[in-house]
Gaussian input, Z-matrix of N, CA and C with variables (Angstrom, degrees):
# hf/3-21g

backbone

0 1
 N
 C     1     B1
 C     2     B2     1     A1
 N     3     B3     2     A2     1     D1
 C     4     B4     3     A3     2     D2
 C     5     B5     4     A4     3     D3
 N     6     B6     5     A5     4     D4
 C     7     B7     6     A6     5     D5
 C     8     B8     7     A7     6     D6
 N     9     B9     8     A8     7     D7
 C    10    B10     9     A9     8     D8
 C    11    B11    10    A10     9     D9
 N    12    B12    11    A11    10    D10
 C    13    B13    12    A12    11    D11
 C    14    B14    13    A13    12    D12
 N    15    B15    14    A14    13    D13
 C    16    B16    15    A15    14    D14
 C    17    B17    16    A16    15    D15
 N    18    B18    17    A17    16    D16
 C    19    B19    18    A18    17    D17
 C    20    B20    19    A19    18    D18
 N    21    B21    20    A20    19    D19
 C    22    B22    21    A21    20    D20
 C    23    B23    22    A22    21    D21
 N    24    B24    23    A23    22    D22
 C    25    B25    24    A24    23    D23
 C    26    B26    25    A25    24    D24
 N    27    B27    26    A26    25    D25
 C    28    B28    27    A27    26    D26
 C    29    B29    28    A28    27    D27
 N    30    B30    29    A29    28    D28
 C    31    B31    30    A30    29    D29
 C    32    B32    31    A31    30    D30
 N    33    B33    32    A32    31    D31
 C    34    B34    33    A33    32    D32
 C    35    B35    34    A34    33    D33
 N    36    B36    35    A35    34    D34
 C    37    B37    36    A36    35    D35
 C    38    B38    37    A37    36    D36
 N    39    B39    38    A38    37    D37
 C    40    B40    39    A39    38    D38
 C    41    B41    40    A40    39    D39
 N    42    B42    41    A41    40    D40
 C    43    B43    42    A42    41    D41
 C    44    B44    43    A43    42    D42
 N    45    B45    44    A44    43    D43
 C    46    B46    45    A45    44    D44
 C    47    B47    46    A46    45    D45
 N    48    B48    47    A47    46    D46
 C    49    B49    48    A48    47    D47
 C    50    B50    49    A49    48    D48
 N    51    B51    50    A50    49    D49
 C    52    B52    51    A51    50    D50
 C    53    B53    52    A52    51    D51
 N    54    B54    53    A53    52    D52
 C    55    B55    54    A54    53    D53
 C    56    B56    55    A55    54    D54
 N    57    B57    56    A56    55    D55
 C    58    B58    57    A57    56    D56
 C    59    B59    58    A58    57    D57
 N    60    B60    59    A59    58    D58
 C    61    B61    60    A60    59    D59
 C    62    B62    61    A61    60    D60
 N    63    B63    62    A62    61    D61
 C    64    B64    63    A63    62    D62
 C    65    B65    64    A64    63    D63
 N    66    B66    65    A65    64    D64
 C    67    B67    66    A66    65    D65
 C    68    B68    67    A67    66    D66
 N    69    B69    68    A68    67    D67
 C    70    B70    69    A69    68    D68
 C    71    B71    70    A70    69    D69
 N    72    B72    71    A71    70    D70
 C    73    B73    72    A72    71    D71
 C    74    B74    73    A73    72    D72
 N    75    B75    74    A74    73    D73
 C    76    B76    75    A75    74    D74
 C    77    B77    76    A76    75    D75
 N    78    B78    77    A77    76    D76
 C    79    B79    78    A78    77    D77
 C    80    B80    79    A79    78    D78
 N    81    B81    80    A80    79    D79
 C    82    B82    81    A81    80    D80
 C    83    B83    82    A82    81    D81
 N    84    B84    83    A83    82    D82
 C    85    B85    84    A84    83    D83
 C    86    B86    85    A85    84    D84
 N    87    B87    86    A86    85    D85
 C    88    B88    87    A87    86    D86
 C    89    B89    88    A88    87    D87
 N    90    B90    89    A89    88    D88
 C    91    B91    90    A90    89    D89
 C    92    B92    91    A91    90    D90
 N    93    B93    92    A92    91    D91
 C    94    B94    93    A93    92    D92
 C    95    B95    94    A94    93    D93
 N    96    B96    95    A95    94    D94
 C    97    B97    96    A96    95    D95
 C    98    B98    97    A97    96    D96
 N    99    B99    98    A98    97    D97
 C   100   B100    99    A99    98    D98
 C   101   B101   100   A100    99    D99
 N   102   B102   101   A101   100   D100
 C   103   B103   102   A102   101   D101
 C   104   B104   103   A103   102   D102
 N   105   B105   104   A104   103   D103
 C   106   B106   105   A105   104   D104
 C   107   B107   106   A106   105   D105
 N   108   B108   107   A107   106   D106
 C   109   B109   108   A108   107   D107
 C   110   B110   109   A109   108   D108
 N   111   B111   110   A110   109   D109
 C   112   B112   111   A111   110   D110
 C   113   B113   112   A112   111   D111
 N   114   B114   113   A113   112   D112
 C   115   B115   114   A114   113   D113
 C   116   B116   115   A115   114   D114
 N   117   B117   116   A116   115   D115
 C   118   B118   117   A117   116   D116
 C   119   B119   118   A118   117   D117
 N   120   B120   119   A119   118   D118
 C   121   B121   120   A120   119   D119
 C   122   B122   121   A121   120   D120
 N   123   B123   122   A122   121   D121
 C   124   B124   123   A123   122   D122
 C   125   B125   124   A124   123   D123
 N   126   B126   125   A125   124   D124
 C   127   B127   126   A126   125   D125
 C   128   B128   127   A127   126   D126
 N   129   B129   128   A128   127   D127
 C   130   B130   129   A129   128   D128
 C   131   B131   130   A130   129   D129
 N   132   B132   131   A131   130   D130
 C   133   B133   132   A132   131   D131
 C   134   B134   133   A133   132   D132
 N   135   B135   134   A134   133   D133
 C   136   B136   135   A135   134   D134
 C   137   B137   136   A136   135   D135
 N   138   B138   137   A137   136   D136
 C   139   B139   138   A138   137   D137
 C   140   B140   139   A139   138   D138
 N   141   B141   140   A140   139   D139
 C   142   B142   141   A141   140   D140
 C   143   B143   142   A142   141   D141
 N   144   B144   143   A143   142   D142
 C   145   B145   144   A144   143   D143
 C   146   B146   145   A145   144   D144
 N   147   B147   146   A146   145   D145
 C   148   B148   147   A147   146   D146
 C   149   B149   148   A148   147   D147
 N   150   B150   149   A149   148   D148
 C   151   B151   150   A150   149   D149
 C   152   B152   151   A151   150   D150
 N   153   B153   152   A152   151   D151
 C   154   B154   153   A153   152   D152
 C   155   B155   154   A154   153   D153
 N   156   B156   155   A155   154   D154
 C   157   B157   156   A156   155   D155
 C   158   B158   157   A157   156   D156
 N   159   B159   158   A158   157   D157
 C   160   B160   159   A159   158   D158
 C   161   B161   160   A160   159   D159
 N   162   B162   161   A161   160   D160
 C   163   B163   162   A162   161   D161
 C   164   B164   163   A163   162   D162
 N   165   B165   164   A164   163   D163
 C   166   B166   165   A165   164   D164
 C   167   B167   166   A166   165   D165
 N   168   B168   167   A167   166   D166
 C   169   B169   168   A168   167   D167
 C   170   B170   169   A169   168   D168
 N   171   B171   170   A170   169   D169
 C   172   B172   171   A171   170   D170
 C   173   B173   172   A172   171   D171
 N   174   B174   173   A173   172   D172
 C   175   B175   174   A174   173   D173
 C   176   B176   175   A175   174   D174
 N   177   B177   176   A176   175   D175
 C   178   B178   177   A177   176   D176
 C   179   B179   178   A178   177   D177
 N   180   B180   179   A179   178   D178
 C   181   B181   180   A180   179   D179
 C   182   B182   181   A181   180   D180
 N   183   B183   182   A182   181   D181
 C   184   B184   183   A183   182   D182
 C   185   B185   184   A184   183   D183
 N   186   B186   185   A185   184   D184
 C   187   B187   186   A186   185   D185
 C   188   B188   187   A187   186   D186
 N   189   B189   188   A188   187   D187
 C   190   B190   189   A189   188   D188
 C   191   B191   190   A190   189   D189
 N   192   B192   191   A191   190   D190
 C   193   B193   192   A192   191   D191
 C   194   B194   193   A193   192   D192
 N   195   B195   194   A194   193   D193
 C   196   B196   195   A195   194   D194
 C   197   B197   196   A196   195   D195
 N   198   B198   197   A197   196   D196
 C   199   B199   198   A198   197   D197
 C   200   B200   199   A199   198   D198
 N   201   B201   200   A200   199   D199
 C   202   B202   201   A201   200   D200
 C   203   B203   202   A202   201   D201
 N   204   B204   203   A203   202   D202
 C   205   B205   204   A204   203   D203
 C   206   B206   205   A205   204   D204
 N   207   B207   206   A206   205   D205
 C   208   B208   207   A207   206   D206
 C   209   B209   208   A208   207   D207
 N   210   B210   209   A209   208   D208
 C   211   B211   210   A210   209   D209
 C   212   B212   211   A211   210   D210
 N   213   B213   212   A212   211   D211
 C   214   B214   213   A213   212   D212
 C   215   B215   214   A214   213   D213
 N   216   B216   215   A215   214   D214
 C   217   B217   216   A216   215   D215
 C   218   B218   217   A217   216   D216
 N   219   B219   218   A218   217   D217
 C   220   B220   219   A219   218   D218
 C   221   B221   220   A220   219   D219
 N   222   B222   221   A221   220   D220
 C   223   B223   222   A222   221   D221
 C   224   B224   223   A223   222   D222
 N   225   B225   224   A224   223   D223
 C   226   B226   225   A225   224   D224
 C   227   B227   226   A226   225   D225
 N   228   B228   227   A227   226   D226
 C   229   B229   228   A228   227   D227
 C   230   B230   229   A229   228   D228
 N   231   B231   230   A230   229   D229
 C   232   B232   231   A231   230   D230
 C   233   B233   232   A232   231   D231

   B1=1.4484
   B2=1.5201
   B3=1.1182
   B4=1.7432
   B5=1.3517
   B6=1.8104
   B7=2.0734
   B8=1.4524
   B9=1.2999
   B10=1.4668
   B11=1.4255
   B12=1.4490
   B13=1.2828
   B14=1.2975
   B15=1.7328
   B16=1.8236
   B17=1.2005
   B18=1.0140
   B19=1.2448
   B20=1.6409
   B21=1.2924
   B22=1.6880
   B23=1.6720
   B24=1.2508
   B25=1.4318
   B26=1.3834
   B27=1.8154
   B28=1.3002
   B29=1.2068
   B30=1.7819
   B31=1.4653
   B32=1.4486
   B33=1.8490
   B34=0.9093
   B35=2.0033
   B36=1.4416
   B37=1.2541
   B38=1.6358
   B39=1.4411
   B40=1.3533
   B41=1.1183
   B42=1.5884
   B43=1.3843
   B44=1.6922
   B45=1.4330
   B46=1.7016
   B47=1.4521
   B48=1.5947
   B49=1.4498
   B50=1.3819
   B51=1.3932
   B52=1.6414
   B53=0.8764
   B54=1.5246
   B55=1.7555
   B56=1.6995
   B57=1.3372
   B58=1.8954
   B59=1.5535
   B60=1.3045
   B61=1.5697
   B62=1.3510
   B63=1.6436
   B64=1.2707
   B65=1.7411
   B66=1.1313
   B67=1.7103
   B68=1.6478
   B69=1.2584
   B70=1.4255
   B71=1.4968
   B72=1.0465
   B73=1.7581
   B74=1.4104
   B75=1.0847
   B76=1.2208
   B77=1.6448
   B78=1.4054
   B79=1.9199
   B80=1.6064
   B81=1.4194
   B82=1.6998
   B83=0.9130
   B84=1.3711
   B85=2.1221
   B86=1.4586
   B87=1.6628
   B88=1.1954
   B89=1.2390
   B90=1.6071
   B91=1.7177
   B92=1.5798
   B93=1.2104
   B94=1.4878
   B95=1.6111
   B96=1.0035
   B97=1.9169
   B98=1.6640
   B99=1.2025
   B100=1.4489
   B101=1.6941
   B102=1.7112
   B103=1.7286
   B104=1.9003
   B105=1.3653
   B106=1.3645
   B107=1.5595
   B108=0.8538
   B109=1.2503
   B110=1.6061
   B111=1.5173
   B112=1.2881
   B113=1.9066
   B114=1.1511
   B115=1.4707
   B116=1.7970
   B117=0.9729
   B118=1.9033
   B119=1.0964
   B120=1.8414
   B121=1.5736
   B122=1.5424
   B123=1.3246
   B124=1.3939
   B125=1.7129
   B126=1.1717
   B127=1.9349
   B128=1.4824
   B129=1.3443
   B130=1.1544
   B131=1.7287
   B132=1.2465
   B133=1.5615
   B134=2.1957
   B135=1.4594
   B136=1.3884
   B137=1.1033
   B138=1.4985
   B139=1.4290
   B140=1.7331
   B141=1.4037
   B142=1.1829
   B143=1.2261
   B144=1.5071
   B145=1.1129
   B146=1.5735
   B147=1.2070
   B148=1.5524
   B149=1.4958
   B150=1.1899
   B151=1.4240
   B152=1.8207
   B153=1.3230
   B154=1.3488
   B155=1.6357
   B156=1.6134
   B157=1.1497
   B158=1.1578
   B159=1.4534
   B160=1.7186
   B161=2.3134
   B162=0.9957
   B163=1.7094
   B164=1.6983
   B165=1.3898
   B166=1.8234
   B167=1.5847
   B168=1.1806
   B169=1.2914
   B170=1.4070
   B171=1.2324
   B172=2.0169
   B173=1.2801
   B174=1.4818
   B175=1.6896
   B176=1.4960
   B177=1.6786
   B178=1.4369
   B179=1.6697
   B180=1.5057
   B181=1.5534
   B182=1.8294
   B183=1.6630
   B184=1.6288
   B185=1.5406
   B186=1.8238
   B187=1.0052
   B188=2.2083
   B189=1.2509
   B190=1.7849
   B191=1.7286
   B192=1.3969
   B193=2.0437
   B194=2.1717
   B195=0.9772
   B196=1.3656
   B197=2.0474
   B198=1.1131
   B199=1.4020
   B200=2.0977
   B201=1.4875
   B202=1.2296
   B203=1.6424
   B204=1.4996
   B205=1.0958
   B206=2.0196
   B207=1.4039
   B208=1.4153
   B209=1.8111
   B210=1.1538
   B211=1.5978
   B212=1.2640
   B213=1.4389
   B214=1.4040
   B215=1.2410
   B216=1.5455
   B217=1.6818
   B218=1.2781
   B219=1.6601
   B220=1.7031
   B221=1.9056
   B222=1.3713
   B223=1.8169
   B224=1.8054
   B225=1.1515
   B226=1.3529
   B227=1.9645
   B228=1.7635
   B229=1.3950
   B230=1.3835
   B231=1.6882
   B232=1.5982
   B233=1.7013
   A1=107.72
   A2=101.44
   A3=113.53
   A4=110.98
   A5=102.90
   A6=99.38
   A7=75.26
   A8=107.74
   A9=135.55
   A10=114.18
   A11=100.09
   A12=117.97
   A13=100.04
   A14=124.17
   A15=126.36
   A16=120.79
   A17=98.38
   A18=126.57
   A19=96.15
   A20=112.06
   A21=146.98
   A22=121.54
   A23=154.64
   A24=118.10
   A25=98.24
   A26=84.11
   A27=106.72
   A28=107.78
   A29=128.63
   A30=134.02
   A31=106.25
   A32=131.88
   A33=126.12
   A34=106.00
   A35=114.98
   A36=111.32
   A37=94.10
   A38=118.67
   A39=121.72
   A40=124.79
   A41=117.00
   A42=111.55
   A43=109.37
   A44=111.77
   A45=126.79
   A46=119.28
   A47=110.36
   A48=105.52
   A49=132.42
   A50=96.70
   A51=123.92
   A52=114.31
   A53=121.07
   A54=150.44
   A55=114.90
   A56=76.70
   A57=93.67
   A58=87.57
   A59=133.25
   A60=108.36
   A61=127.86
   A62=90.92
   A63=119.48
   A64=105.19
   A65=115.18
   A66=134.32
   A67=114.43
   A68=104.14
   A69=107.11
   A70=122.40
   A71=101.00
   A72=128.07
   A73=117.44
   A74=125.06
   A75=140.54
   A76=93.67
   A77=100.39
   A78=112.39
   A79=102.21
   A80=122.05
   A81=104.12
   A82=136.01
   A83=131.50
   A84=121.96
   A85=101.23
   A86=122.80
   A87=109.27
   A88=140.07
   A89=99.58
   A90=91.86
   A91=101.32
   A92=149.35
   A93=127.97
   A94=104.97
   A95=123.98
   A96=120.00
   A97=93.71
   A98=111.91
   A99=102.05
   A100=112.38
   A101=97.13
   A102=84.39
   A103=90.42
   A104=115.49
   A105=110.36
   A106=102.34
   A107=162.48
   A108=156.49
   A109=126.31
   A110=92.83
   A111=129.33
   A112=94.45
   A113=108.32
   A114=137.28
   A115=102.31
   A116=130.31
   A117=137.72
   A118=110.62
   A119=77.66
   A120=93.59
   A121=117.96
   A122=124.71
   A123=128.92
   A124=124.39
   A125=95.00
   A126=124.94
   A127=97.36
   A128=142.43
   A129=160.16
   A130=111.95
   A131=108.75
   A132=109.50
   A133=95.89
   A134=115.24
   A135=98.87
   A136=104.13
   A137=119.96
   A138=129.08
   A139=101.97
   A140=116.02
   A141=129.57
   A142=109.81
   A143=136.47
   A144=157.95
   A145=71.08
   A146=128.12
   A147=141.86
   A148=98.43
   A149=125.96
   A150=128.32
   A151=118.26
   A152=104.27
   A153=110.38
   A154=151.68
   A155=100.45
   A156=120.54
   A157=142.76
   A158=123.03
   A159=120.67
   A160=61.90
   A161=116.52
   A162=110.57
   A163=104.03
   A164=109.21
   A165=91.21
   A166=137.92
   A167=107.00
   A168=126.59
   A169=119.11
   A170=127.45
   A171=139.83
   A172=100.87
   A173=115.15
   A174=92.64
   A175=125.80
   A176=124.62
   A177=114.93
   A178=112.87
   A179=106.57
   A180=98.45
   A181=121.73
   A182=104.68
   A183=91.42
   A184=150.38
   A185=94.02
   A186=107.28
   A187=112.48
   A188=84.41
   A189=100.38
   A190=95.46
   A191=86.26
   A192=99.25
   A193=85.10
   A194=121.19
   A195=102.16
   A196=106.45
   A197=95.27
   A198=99.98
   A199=117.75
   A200=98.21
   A201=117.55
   A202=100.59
   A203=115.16
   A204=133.42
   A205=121.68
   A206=91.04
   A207=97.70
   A208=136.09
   A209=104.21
   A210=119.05
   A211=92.79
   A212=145.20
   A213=133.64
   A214=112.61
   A215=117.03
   A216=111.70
   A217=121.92
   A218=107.62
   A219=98.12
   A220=108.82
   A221=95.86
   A222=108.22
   A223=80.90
   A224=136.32
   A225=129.63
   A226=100.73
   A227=87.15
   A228=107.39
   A229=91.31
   A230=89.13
   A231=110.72
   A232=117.15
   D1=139.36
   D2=172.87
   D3=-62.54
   D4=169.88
   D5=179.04
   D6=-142.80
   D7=154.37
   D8=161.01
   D9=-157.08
   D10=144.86
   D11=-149.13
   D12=-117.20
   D13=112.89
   D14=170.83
   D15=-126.16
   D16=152.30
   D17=-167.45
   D18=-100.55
   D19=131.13
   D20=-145.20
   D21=-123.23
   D22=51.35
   D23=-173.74
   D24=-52.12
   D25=160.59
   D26=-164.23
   D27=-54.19
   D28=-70.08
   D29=-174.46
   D30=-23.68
   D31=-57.34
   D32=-152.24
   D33=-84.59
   D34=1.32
   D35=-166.84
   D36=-124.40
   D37=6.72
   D38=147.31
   D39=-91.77
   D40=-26.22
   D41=-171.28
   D42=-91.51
   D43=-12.47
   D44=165.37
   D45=-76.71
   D46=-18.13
   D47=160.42
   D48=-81.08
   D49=-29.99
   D50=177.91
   D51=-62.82
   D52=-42.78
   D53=154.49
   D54=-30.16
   D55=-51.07
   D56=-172.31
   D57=-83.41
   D58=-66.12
   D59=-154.36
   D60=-40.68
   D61=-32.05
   D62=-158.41
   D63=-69.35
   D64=-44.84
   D65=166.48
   D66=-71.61
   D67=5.17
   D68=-159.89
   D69=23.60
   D70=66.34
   D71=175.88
   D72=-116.50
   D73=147.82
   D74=178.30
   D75=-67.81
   D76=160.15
   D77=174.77
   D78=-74.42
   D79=-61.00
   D80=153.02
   D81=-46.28
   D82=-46.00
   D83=172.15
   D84=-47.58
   D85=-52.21
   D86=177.10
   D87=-40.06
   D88=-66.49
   D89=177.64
   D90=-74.08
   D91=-37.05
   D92=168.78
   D93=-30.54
   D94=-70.13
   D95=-171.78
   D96=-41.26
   D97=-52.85
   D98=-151.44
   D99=-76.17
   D100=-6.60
   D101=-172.84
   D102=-92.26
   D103=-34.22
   D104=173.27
   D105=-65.10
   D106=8.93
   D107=126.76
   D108=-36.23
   D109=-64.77
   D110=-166.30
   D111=-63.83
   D112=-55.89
   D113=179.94
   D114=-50.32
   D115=-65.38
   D116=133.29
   D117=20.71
   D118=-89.91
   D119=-163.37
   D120=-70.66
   D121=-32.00
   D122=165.18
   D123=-54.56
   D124=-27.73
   D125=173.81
   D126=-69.72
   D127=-55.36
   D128=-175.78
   D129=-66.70
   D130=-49.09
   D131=-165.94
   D132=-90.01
   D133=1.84
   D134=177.56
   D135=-115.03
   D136=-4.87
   D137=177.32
   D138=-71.91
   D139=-29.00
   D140=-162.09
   D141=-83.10
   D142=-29.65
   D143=-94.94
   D144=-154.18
   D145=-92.90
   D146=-172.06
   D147=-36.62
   D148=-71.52
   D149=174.53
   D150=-31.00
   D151=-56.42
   D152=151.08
   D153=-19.99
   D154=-75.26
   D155=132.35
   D156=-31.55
   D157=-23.04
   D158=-141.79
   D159=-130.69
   D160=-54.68
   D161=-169.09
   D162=-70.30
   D163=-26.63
   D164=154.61
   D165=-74.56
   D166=-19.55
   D167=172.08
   D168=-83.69
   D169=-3.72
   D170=164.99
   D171=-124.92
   D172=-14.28
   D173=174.68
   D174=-45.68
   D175=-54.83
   D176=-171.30
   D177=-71.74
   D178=-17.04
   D179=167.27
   D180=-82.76
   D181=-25.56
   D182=148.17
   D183=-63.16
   D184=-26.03
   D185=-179.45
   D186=-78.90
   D187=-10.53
   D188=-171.10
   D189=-70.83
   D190=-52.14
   D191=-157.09
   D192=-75.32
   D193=-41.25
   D194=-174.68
   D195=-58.41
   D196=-66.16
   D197=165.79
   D198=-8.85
   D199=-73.96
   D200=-174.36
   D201=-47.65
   D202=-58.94
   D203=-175.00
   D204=-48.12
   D205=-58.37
   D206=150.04
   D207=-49.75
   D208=-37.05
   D209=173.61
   D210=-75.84
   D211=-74.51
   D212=176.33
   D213=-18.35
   D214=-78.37
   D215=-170.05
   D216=-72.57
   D217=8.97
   D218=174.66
   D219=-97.97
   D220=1.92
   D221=-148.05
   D222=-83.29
   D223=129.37
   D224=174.59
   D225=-79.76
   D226=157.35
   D227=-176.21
   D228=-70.52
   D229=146.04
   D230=175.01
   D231=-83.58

């Protein structure tokens, strides 16, 4: 396992111990959860982002084939 070394104001490296007691976690397990957290949620919001992207780029050909599709079921049976 890797080590990295940060630098903390105080408030925020009291209120992560307090955090941890409170979870009965170590001051490292803590921020480990929280950067895999953090790591998640950032995993999540570019997945979203891509998804995005990828539905602007077929939109006018969905909007083509819905089109077509609609004219079908309005066209009465022969």
């Amino acid at each position: 396992m890797g080590a990295i070394s940060l630098k903390l104001p105080e408030d925020v490296l009291e209120a992560s111990r307090r955090c941890a007691d409170t979870l009965h976690l170590s001051r490292a397990a803590y921020i480990r959860r929280a950067i895999e957290r953090m790591n998640r949620q950032t995993q999540a919001i570019l997945r979203a982002r891509r998804l995005a992207e990828a539905s602007k780029k077929v939109r006018k050909e969905s909007l083509r084939v819905n089109r077509e599709f609609a004219a079908v079921e309005q066209t009465p049976d022969a």
